[in-house]
C-alpha positions as CSV (number, residue, x, y, z in Angstrom):
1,X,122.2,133.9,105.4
2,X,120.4,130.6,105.1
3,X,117.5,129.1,103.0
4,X,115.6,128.8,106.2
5,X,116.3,132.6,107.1
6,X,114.8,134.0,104.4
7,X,111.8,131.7,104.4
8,X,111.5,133.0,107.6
9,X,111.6,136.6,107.0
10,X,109.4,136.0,104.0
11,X,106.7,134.6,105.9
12,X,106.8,137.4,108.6
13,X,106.4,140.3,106.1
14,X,103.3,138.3,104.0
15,X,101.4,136.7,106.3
16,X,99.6,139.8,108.5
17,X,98.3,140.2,104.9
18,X,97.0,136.5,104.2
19,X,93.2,135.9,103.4
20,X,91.5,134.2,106.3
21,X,90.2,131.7,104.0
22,X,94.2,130.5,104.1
23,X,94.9,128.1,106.5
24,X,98.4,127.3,106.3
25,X,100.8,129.0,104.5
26,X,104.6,129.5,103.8
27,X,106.9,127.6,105.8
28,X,105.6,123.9,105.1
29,X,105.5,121.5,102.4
30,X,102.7,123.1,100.2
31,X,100.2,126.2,101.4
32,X,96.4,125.4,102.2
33,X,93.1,127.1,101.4
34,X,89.9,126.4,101.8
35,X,87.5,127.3,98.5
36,X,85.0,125.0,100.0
37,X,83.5,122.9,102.9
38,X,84.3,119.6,101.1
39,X,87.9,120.1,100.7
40,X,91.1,122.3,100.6
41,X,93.2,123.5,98.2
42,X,96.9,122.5,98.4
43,X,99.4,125.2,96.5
44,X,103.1,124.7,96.5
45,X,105.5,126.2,93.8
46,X,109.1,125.2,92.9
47,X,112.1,126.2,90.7
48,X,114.7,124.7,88.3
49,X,117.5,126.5,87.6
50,X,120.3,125.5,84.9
51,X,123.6,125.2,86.6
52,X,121.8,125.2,89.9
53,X,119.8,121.8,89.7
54,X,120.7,120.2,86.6
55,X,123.3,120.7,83.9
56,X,123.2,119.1,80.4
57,X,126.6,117.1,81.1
58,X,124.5,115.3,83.6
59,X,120.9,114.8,82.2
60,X,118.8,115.3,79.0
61,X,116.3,118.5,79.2
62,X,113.5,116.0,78.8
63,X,114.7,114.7,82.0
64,X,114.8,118.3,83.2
65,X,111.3,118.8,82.6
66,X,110.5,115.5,84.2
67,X,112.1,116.2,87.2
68,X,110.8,120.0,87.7
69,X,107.4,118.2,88.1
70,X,108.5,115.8,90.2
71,X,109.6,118.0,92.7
72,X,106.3,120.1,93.1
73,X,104.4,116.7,92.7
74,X,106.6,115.7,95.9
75,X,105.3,119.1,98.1
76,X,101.8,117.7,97.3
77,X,102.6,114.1,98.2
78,X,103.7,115.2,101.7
79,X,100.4,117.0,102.2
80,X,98.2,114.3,101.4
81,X,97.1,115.6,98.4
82,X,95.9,114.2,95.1
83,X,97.5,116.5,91.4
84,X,94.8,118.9,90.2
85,X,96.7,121.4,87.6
86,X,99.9,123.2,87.6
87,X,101.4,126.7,85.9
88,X,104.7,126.8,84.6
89,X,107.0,129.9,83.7
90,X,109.6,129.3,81.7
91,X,112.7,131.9,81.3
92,X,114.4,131.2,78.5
93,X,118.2,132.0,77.6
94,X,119.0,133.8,73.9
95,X,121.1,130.6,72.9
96,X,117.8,128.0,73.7
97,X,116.6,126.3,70.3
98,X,112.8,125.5,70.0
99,X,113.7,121.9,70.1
100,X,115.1,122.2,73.9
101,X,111.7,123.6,75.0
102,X,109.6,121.1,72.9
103,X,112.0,118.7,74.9
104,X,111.2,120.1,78.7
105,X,108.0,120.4,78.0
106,X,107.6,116.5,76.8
107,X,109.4,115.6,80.4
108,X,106.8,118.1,81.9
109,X,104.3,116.5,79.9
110,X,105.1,112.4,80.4
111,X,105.0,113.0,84.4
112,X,101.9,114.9,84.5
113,X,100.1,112.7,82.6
114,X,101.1,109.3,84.7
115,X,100.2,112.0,87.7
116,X,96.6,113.0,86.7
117,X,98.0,116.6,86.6
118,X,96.8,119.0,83.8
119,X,99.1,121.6,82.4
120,X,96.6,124.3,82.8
121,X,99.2,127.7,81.6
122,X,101.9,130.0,82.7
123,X,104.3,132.4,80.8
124,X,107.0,132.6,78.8
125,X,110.0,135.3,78.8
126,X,113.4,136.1,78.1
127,X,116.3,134.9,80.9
128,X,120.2,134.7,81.0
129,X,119.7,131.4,81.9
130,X,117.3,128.7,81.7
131,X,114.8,128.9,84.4
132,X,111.5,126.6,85.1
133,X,109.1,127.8,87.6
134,X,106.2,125.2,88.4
135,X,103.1,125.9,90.4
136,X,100.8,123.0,91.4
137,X,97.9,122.9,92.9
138,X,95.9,119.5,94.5
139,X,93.2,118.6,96.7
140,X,92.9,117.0,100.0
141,X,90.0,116.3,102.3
142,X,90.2,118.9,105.4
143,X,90.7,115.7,107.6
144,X,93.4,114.1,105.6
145,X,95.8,117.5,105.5
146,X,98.6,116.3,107.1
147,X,101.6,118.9,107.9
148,X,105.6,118.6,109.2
149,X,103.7,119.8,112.4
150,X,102.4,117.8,114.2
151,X,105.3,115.3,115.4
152,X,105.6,114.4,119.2
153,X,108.0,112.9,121.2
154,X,107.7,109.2,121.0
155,X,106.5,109.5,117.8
156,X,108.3,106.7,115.2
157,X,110.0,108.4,112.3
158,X,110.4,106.4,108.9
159,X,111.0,107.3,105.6
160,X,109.1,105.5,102.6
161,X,112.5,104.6,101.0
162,X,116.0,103.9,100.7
163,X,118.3,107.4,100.3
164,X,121.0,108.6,98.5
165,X,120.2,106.9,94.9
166,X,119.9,111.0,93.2
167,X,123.8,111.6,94.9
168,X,124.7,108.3,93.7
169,X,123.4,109.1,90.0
170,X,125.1,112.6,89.8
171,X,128.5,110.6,90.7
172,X,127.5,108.5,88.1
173,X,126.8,111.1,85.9
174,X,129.6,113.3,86.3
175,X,132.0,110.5,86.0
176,X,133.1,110.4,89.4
177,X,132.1,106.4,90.2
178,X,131.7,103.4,88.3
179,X,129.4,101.3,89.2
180,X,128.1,97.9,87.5
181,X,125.2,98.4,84.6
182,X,122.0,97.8,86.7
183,X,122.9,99.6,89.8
184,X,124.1,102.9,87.5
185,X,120.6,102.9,85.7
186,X,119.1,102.8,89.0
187,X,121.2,105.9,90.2
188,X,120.6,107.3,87.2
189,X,117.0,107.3,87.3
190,X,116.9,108.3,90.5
191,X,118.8,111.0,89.9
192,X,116.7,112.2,86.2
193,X,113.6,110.5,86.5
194,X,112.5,110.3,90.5
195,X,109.1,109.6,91.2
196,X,107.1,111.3,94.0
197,X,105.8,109.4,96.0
198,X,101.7,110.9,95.4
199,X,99.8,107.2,96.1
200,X,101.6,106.9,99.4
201,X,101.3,110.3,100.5
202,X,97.7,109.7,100.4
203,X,97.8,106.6,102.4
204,X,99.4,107.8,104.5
205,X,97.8,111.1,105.3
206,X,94.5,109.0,105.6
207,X,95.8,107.3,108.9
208,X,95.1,109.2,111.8
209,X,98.1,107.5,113.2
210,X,100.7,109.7,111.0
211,X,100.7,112.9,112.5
212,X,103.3,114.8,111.1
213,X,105.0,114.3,107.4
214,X,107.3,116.0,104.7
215,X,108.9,115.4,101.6
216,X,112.7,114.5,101.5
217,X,114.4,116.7,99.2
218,X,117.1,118.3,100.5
219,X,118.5,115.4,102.5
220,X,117.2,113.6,105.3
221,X,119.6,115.9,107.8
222,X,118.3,119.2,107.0
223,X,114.8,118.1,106.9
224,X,114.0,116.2,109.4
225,X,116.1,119.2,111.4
226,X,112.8,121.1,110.2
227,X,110.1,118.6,110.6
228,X,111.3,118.9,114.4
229,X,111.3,122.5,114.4
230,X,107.9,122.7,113.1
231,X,106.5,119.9,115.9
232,X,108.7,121.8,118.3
233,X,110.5,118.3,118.8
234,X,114.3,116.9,119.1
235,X,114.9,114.1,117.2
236,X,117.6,110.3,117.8
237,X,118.2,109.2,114.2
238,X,118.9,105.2,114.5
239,X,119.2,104.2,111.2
240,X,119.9,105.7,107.3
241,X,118.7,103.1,105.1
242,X,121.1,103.5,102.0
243,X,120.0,102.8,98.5
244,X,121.9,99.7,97.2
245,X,123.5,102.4,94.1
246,X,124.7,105.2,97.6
247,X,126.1,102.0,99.4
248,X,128.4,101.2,96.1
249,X,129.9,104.7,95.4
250,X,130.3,105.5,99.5
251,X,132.5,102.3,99.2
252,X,134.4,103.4,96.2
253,X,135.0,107.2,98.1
254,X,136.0,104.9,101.2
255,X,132.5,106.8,103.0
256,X,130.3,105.2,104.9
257,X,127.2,104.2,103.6
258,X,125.0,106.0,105.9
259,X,127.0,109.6,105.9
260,X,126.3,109.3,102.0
261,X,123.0,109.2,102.3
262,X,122.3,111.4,105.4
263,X,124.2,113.9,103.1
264,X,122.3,113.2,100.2
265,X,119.4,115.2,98.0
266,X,116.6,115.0,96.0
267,X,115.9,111.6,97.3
268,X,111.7,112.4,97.3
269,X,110.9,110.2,99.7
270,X,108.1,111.2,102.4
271,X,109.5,111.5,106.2
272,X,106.4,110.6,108.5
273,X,106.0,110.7,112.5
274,X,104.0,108.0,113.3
275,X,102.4,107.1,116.7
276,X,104.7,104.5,118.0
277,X,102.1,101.6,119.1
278,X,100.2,102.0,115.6
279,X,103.9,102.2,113.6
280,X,103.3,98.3,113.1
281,X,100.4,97.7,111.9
282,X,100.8,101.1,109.4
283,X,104.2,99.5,108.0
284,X,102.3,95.8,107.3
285,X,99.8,98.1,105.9
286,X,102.1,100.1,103.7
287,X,104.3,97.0,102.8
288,X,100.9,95.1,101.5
289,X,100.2,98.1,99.4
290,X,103.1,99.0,97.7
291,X,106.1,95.6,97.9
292,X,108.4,97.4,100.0
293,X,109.5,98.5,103.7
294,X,108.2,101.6,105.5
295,X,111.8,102.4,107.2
296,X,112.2,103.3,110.8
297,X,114.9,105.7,111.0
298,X,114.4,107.1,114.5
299,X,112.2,108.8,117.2
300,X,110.9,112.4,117.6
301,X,112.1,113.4,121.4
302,X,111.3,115.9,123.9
303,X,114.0,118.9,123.8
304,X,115.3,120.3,120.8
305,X,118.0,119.2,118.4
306,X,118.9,116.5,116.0
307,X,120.7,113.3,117.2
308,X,122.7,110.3,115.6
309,X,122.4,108.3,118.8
310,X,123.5,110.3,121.7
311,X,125.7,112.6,119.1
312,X,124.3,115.9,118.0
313,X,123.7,115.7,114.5
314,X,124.2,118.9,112.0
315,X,122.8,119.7,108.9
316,X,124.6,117.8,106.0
317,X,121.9,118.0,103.1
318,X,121.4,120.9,100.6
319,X,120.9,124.4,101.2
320,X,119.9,127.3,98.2
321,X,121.7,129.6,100.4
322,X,124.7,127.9,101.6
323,X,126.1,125.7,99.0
324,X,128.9,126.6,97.0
């Protein structure tokens, strides 16, 4: 059983029973309504998990909080979306003190303020273990929603960062690498304090050259394997742009750079499929905008299948299902 599996099954037992006013739902980024004629209503939900996703060995619960946000904020950045208001339930363990959720909730808090995103509720109850569930909802013009779907061959794929900072971090963190002072605080804020990537999602989207984009969270292996399945694609990776931080532990482990970061997580960086005569011009754009390179990786294909060059390529990144 895999994470994708059950997604699967999921969406074929809820969807005969979806409103029509829905217009995309499980299976992306972030699911899509439409309350209105002027825009749509982007939904996405995501969970934290102690001894899943963090542990307190390797980051404050402040930084817990901030990073629970982040990765919901993420879903909406790959839709195109701008923050409206989020939900959160919180399960909390016997032992928790009322400091340690005062703490999550000033991580919540300090993000969703920078974000434009207001609190709006949620719930509280008892758990074995610490638990954050975040619901966030946005807004994007109806001609702005932009999905993992619509990729075709040709198509330039670039990320809107280096990868592999967050694994870099959790070395760092765990006391598995060493690395000088100001590439260990960058890993380390990769890792607790990411930042989603909500400005440029919204470029982006608004470029009818970008047709298909998604948020890397779970390494850029496993999903750009599903950004390809959704646009019904193959895909020839070229390149894995490592962050400076993934570069310096890969050569500590005696790893190349590149496997690092292909294997790598909670990067939150935005995969895009961009028209390849317009993939120019759109990366002058975005490096005018925002002081840094829109990074080819690769090119979307005709077939099926994930390739590093003429070698198949599987699935390195993280999986809820499969990881030990």
């Amino acid at each position: 059983m895999t994470e994708d599996d059950v997604v699967a099954a999921i969406r074929e037992i809820v969807e005969p029973s979806s409103r029509t006013s829905v217009r995309l739902g499980i299976g992306d980024d972030a699911a899509l309504w439409q309350p209105s004629r002027s825009h749509r209503s982007a939904i996405s939900t995501d969970m934290l998990v102690e001894g899943v996703h963090f542990t307190r060995e390797t980051m404050s619960l402040e930084d817990a909080g901030w990073r629970a946000v982040a990765a919901n904020l993420s879903d909406l950045a790959a839709m195109g979306a701008r923050p409206v208001l989020a939900t959160v339930a919180l399960g909390v363990p016997a032992q928790a003190s009322f400091d340690d959720l005062m703490a999550l909730y000033r991580g919540m808090a300090a993000l969703a303020r920078r974000a434009g995103l207001a609190i709006v509720g949620g719930d509280l109850t008892r758990a074995p273990t610490l638990t954050l569930a975040i619901a966030v909802v946005g807004e994007v013009r109806p001609s702005n929603v932009t999905t993992r779907g619509g990729g075709r061959p040709s198509d330039v794929l670039a990320v809107t960062g280096r990868l592999g900072a967050a694994r870099a971090g959790l070395a760092v963190a765990r006391g598995e690498a060493t690395l000088d002072p100001p590439l260990a605080r960058a890993a380390l804020a990769a890792l607790r304090r990411p930042e989603p990537r909500l400005a440029e999602g919204r470029f982006l989207a608004a470029s009818r050259n970008v047709r298909a984009m998604m948020d890397c969270s779970d390494g850029l292996s496993t999903d750009l394997d599903r950004l390809c399945a959704a646009s019904g694609c193959g895909a020839r990776l070229e390149a894995v742009p490592a962050a400076p931080a993934a570069r310096a532990v890969a050569q500590t482990r005696g790893e190349e750079p590149e496997r690092f970061a292909l294997a790598g997580g909670e990067d939150f960086e935005l995969i895009v499929a961009v028209r390849a005569r317009a993939f120019g011009y759109l990366a002058a754009r975005f490096k005018a905008l925002f002081g840094r390179e829109l990074l080819r990786v690769g090119v979307l294909r005709e077939g099926a299948g994930l390739f590093w060059g003429e070698e198949p390529l599987a699935r390195s990144g993280w999986d809820h299902f499969s990881a030990g």
